[in-house]
C-alpha angles and dihedrals in degrees: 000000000000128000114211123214110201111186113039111194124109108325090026093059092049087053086045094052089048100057096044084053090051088044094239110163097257129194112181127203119187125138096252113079090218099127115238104225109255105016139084106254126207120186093211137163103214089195088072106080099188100050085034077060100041095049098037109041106069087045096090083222111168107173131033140186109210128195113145116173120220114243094235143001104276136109081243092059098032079052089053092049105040110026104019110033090044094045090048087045086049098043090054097047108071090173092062115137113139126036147167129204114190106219130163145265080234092090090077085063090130089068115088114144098084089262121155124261144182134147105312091054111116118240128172083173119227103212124065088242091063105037085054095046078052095050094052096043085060088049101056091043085046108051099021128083087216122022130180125184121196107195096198119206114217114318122226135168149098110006089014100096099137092113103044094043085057091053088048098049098046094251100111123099130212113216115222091222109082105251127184124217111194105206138175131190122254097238085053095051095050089037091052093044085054084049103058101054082088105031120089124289117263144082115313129195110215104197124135119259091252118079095188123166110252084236100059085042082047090054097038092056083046095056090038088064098037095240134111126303114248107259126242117281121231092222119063090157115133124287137205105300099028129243119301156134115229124205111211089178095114081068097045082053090064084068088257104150121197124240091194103034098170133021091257098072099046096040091045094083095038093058101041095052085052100039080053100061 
């Protein structure tokens, strides 16, 4: 049988990469019609529920991956994504059995105080983002035999730079409150969202093993590079998505093992080819 990706940006297309190298039958969605090697392509708006029909029910798909981005920043787009476009996905595939929707550690936004949190944490979400990630979380547990959701924490890794170029040029800004980032390399998203179309259904956390502050991971890349450390900010007020630590543990006891389990060893590389210049 066949596993649908729908989303194919830049976890989507690793996923999509992984399962083409383990010759897993692959059909791609995504909204460009650039063909992803290996794998059928279909250029698709999911929004759309009778062309989403039309293209997806012949195709004997059974399992899908989905983690389609909203085009903008808006409840109407994060709706699309996350309500419209996977209930339309979910409505055109009668073989359905196992998913997984990738969602985000930002539905915990009401949490700002650096407390723990994992899947049994409540969140009514403040923030539109949140309360649509939320929305499409019920859907797929609702109207799927098997669901998984992988809340992923922030994704770094090759072509994303943008952090460690502000460290290098002297821009970034270290907050005097101490302020988690739970982060996850890209390999290991797309890896972990591979992973759970055979663990068992529920709400996953997908945050690497290593909770450390922003500023210890700012004055590591610093010293790294052998340049100054990012000054103190003014402001440690609190930011968009709130101020946590979140325990991915529930995935590792799936047997899932992390290629990058800190951000060392997926920034190291990282650093070294920009320091370098």
């Amino acid at each position: 049988m066949t596993v649908l990706v729908a989303g194919c940006g830049y976890v989507g297309r690793a996923i999509v990469q992984r399962l083409v190298a383990a010759r897993e039958p692959v059909i791609a969605v995504r909204r460009s019609p650039e063909p992803l090697e290996g794998a059928m392509t279909l250029a698709l708006d999911l929004t759309d529920a009778e062309a989403t029909r039309e293209a997806l029910v012949p195709r004997g798909i059974d399992r899908m991956i989905y983690l389609v981005s909203p085009d903008e920043r808006s409840d109407e787009a994060y709706r699309r994504a996350y309500v419209d476009g996977l209930g339309n996905a979910i409505a055109a595939l009668p073989l359905l059995r196992d998913a997984v929707l990738v969602s985000s550690t930002g539905v915990y936004d009401d949490v700002d105080d650096g407390q723990r949190v994992d899947e049994e944490t409540f969140t009514r979400g403040t923030a539109f983002t949140a309360r649509r990630l939320l929305e499409g979380e019920a859907l797929l547990a609702q109207r799927v035999a098997r669901p998984r959701i992988l809340r992923l924490g922030g994704i770094y890794g090759p072509e994303r730079t943008r952090l460690v170029r502000s460290v290098l040029d002297g821009t970034a800004r270290r907050s005097p409150v101490e302020r988690f980032g739970n982060r996850i390399h890209r390999d290991d998203a797309a890896r972990a969202a591979i992973h759970l179309l055979t663990a068992p259904a529920g709400v996953y956390v997908g945050v690497d093993e290593d909770q450390a502050p922003l500023g210890e991971v700012y004055e590591w890349m610093a010293a790294r590079a052998g340049v100054a450390p990012p000054p103190l900010e003014p402001d440690g007020g609190s930011r968009r998505g709130g101020n946590k630590r979140c325990d991915g543990s529930r995935l590792r006891r799936t047997g899932f093992h992390f290629d990058h389990p800190s951000y060392r060893d997926g920034y190291a590389p990282i650093v070294d080819a920009l320091a370098a210049g």
